[in-house]
DRENKOL-43948 format. One record per residue: x negated, y, z of N, C-alpha, C in turn. Coordinates in pm, whole numbers, plus 32768, in hexadecimal, padded with zeros to 4 digits. Atoms other than C-alpha are relative to their C-alpha. Example, Ala and Ser with C-alpha at 12.3 -4.5 7.8 and 13.67 -1.06 7.14 Angstrom:
7FA77F8980007B327E3E830C7FA680788000/80527F897FFA7AA97F9682CA804D806D8049/
This chain:
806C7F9F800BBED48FD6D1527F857FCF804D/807280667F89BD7A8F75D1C17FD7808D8076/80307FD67F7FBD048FD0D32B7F8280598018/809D7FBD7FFCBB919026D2CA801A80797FD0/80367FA8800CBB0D9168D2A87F6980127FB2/809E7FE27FFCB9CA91CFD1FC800F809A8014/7FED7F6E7FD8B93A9319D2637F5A800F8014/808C7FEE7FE7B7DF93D5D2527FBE80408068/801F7FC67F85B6E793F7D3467FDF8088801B/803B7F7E7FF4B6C49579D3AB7F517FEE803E/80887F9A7FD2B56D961AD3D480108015805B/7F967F927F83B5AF967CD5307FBA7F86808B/802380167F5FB4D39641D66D800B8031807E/7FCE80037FB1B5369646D7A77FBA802B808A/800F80127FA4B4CB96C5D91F805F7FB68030/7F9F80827FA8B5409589DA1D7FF68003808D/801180267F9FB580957EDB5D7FF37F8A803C/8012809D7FE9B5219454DC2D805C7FC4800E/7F8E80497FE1B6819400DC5B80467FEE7F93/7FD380178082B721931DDB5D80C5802C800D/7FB07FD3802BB85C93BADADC807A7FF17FAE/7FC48036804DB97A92FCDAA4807F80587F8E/7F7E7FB58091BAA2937FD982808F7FBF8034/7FB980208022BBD59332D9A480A080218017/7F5E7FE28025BD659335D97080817FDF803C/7F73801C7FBCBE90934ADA35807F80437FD4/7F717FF98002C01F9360DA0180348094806A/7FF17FAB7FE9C09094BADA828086803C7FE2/7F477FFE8035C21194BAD9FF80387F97806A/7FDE80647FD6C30793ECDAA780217F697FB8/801080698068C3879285DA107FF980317F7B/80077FFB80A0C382924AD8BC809F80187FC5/7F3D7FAC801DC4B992F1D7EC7FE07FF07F77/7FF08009809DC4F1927BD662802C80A57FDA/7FEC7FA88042C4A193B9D5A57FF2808F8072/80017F797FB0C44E949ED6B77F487FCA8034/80A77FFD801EC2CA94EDD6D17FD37FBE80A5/809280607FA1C1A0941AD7C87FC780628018/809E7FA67FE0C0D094F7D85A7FAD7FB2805B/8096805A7FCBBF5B946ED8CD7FAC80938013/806B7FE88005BE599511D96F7F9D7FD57FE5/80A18045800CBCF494FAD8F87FA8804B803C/80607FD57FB8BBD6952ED9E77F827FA17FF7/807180477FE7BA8394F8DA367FC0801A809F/80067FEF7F53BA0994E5DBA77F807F8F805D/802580097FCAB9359476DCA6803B7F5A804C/7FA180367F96BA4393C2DD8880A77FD87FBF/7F847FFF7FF2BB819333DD1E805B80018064/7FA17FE48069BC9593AEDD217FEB80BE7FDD/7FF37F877FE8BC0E951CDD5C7FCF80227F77/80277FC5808BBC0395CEDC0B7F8180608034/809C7F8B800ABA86967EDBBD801F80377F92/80117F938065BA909702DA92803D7FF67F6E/7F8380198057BB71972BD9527F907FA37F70/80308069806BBB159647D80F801280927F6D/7FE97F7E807CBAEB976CD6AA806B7F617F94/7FA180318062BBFC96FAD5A87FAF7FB37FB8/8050801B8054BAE996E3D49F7FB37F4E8014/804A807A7FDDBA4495BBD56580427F8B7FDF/7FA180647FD1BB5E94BCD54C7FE17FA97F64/8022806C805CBB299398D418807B7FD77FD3/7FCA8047801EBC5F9319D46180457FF98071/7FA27FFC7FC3BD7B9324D52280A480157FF1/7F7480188044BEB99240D507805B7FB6808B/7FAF80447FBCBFC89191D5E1805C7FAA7F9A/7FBA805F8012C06C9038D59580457FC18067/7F947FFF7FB1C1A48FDCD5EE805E7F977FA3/7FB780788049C22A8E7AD5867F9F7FE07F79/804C7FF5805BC1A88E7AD4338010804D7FB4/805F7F6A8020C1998FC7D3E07FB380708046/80787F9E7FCFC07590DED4278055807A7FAA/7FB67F71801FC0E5925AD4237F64803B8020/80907FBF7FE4BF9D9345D41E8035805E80A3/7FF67F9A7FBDBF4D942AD5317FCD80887FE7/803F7F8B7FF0BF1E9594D52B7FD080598050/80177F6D7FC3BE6596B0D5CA8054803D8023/7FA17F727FF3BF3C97B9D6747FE280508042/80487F887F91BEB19889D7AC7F6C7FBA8015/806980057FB0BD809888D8207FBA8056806D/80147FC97FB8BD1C98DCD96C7F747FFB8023/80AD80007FDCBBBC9903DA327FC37F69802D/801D80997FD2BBE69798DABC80487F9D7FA5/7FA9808F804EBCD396C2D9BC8009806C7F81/7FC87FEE8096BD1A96C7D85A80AB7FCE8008/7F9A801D8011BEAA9681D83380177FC07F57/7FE080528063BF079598D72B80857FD18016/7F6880217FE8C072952AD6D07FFD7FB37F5F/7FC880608079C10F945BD5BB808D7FCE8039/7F8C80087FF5C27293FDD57E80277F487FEF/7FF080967FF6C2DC925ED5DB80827FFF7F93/7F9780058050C3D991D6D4EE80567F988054/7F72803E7FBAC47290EBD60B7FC3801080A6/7FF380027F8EC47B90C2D7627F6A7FBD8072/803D803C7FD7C3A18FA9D7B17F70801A8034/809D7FA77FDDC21F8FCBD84E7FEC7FDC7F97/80327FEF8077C12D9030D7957F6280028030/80A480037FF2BFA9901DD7697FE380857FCD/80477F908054BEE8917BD72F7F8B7FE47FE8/806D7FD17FE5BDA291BBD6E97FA3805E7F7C/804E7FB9803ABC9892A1D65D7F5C7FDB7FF9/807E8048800DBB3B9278D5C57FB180858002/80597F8C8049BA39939DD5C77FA17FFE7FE4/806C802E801CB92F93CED5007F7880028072/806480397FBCB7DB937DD5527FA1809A804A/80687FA67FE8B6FD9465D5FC7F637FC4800C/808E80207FF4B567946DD6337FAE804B808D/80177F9B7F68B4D294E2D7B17F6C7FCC8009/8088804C7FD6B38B94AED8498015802180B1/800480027F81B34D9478D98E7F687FF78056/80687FF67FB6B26794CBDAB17FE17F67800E/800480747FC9B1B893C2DB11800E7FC780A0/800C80227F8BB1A093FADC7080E07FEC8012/7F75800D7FD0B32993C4DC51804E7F6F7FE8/7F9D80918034B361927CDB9C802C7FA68055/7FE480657F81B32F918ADCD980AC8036802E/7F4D7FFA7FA4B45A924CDD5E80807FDA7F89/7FB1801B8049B4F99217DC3E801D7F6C7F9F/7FD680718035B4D390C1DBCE80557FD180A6/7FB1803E7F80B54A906BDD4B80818038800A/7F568007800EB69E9130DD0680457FAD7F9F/7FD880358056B6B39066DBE980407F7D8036/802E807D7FD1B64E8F33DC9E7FE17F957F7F/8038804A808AB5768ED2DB6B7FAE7F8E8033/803580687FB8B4F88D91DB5F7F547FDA800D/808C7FF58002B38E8D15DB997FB680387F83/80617FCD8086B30A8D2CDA2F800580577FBC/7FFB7FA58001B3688E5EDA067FC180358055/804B7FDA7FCDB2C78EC4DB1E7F657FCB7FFD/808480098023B18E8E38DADC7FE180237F7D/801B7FBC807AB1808E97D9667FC680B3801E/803A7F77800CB17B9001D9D97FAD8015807A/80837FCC7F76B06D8FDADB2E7FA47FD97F66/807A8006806BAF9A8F38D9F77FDA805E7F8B/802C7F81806CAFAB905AD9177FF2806A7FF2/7FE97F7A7FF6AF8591AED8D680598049802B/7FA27FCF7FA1B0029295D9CE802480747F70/7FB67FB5802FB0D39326D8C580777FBE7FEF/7F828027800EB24792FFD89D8060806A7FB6/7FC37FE18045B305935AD76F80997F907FCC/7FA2805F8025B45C92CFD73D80A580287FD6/7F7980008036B59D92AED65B80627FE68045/7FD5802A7FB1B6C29293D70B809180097FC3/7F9C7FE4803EB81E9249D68880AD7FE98085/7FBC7FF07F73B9659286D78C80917FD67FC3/7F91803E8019BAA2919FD781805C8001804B/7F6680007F8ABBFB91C9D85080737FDA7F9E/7F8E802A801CBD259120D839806D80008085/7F8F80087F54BE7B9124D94480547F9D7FB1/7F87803F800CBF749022D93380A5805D806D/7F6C7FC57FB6C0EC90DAD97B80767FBC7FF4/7F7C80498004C1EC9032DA17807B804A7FBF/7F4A7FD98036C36A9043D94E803D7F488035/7F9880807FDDC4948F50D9817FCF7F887FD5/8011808D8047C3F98E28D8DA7F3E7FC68014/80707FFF8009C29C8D9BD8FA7FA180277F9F/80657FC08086C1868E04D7FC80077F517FB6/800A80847FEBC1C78CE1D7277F6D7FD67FB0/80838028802AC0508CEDD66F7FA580258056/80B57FBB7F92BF668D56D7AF7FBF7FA67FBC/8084805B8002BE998C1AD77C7FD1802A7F63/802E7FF88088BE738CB5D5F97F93805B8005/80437FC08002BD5B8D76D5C87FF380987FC4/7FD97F99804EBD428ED1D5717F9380297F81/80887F9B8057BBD58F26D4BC7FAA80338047/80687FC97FB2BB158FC7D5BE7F647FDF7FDB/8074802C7FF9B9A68FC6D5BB7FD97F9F8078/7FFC802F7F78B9B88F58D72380727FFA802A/7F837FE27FE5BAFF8ED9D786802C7F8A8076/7FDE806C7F9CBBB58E55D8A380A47FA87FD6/7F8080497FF5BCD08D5ED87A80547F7E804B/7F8180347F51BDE88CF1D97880287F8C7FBC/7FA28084801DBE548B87D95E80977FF28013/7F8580007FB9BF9D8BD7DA087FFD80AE802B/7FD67FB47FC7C06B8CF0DA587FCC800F8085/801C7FE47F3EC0008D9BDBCE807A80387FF0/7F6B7FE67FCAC16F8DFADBD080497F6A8051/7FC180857FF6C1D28C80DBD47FBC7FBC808B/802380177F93C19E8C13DD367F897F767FDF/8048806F7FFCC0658B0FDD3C7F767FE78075/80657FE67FA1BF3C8AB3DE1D7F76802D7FDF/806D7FDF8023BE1A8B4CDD527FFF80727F65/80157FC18089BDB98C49DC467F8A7FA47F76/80588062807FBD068B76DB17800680517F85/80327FBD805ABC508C23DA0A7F9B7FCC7F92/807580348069BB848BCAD8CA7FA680C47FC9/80417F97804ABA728CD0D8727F9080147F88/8008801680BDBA308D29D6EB7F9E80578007/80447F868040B9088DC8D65C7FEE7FDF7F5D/7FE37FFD8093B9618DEFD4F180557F7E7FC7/7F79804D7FF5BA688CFFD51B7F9E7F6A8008/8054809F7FE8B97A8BC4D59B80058036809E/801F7FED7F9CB94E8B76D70F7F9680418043/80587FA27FD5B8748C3ED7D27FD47FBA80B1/7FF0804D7F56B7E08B3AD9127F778062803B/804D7FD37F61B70B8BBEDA67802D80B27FED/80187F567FC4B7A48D21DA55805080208057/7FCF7FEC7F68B7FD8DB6DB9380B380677FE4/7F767FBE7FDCB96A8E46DBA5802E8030806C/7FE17FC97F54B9D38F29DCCB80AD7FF4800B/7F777FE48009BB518F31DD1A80258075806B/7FE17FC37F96BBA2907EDDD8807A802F7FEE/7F697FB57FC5BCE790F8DE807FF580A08024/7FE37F907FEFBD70925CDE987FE88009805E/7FF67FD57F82BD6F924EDFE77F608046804F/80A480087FDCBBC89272E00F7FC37FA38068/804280747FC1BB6B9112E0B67F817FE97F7F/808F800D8067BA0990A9E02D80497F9F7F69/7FED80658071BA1E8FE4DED180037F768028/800A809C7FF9BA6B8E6ADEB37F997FD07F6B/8038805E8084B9738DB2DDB780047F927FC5/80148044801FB9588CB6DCE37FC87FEE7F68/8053802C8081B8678C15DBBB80407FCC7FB6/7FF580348068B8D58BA9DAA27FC27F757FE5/803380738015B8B58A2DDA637FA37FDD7F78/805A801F8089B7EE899BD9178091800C7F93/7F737FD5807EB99389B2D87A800F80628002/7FC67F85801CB98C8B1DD8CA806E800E8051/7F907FD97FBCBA7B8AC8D9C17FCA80408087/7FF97FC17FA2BAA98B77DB0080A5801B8074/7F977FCD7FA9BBA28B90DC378010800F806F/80077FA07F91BC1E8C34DD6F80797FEB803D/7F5B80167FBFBD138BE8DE798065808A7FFA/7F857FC0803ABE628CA6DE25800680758096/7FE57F857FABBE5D8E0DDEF180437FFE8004/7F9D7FA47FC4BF438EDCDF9F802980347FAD/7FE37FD28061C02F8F8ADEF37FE580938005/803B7F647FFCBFBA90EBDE7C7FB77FE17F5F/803D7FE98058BEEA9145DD427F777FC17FF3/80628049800BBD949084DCCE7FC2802B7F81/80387FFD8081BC8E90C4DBF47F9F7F737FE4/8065806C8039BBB78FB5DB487F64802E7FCB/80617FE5804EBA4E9014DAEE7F8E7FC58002/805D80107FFCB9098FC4DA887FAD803B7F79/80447FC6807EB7BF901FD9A47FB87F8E7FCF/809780B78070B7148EFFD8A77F9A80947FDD/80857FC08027B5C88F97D8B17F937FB97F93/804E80258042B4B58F37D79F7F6E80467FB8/805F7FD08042B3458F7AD72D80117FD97F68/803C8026805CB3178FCBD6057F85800F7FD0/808280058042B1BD9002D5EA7FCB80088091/805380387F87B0F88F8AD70F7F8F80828015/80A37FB47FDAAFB1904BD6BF801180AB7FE0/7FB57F817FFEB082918DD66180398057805D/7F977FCC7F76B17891C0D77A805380117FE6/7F707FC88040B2C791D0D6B4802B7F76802B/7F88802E7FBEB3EB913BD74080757FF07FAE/7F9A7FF67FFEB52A90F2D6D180777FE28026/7FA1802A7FBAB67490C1D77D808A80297FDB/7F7380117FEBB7DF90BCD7A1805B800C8067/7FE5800A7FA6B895911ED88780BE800F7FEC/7F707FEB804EBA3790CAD8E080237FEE8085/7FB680007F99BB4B90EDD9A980737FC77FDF/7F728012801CBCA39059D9EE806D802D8070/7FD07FE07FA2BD90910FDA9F80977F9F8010/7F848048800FBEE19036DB238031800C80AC/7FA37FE87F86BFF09071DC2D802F7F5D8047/7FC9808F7FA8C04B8F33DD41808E804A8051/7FA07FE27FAFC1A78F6ADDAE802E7FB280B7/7FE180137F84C2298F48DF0480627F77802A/7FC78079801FC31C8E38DE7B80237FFD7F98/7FCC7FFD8070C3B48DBFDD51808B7FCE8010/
């Protein structure tokens, strides 16, 4: 079955706060059990790992989990004030890759807010000079990507495969499998994506670790502590210089480091 999605853009502008707002998806069941349901939270927030605010059903594009080489969809089930609950049923044991795509939205933004907000990004120069040189207006598309890798008895044996994302992160290696570094390739529309900034933060609330993206799109990070990790960043882009419209991408990867293997 193919991976892509098409999907239309809503009508639908946005008040923004200056703080960028990552999405994304964590494991909320215990291991993985052939034929007995996954549950994932989906959030959007401020701060990982602290859930802000729940994700509407309606928004979602696309949301599947693969597991060896088959994908089971996910569904909707509760929704609370801070998470959406999503579940789907594994057909074996082994980990598995989730993730969800939602559609696109359209926001504008103050201007006296962007500075703070290309610096949570940590956007790179020409982005920041594109928008000191232009009209203090800021209108921008924005499309929101999460994925979790969940450990089961066996390694994931396609991580390094790609899923579709608009913006996607992908693990060279298991972080279950004891090694001395996390190594990542990052996709925008399934091509490399080089100088974009990647944060790596821990549950625990120590500041972010960064790193850029090389000219392969690669990127990596000495191998944390064990505990929970998210992966994120935003590919920012003008599209119209003398306009003020924007468009971006923004993604997450959530993945557990065990204590041993």
């Amino acid at each position: 079955m193919s991976m892509k999605t098409c999907f239309a853009l809503p009508i639908l502008v946005l008040a923004f706060s200056a703080s960028a707002h990552d999405t994304w998806m964590a494991p909320v069941s215990g291991p993985i059990r052939a034929g007995t349901v996954l549950s994932l939270d989906l959030t959007s927030g401020e701060r990982f790992p602290q859930a802000g605010s729940s994700i509407a059903p309606e928004r979602i594009a696309q949301a599947n989990c693969r597991q060896g080489g088959a994908v089971f969809a996910l569904h909707a089930a509760d929704k609370s004030a801070k998470s959406l609950r999503v579940g789907g049923t594994p057909p074996g044991e082994q980990s598995a890759t989730c993730w969800v795509l939602l559609k696109p939205r359209t926001l504008d933004l103050k201007p006296d807010t962007v500075a703070h907000y290309l610096d949570e990004i940590d956007a790179p120069e020409t982005v920041r000079k594109t928008w000191e040189s232009g009209p203090k207006r800021w209108r921008e598309t924005y499309t929101k990507n999460a994925k979790t890798l969940i450990s089961g008895n066996t390694p994931e044996v396609q991580l390094a495969v790609p899923v579709g994302l608009s913006l996607e992160f992908v693990l060279q290696a298991d972080p279950a499998v004891i090694g001395q570094r996390i190594d990542l390739l990052v996709l925008r529309g399934g091509k490399p994506v080089p100088g974009l900034s990647v944060a790596l933060t821990g549950e625990k609330g120590a500041a972010p670790q960064r790193a850029r993206s090389d000219t392969a799109g690669r990127a990596s990070f000495l191998r944390p502590g064990p505990g929970r990790w998210m992966l994120s960043a935003t590919d920012l882009r003008s599209i119209d210089a003398q306009q003020g419209t924007w468009e971006s991408e923004f993604s997450t990867l959530v993945f557990d480091v065990p204590s041993s293997r």
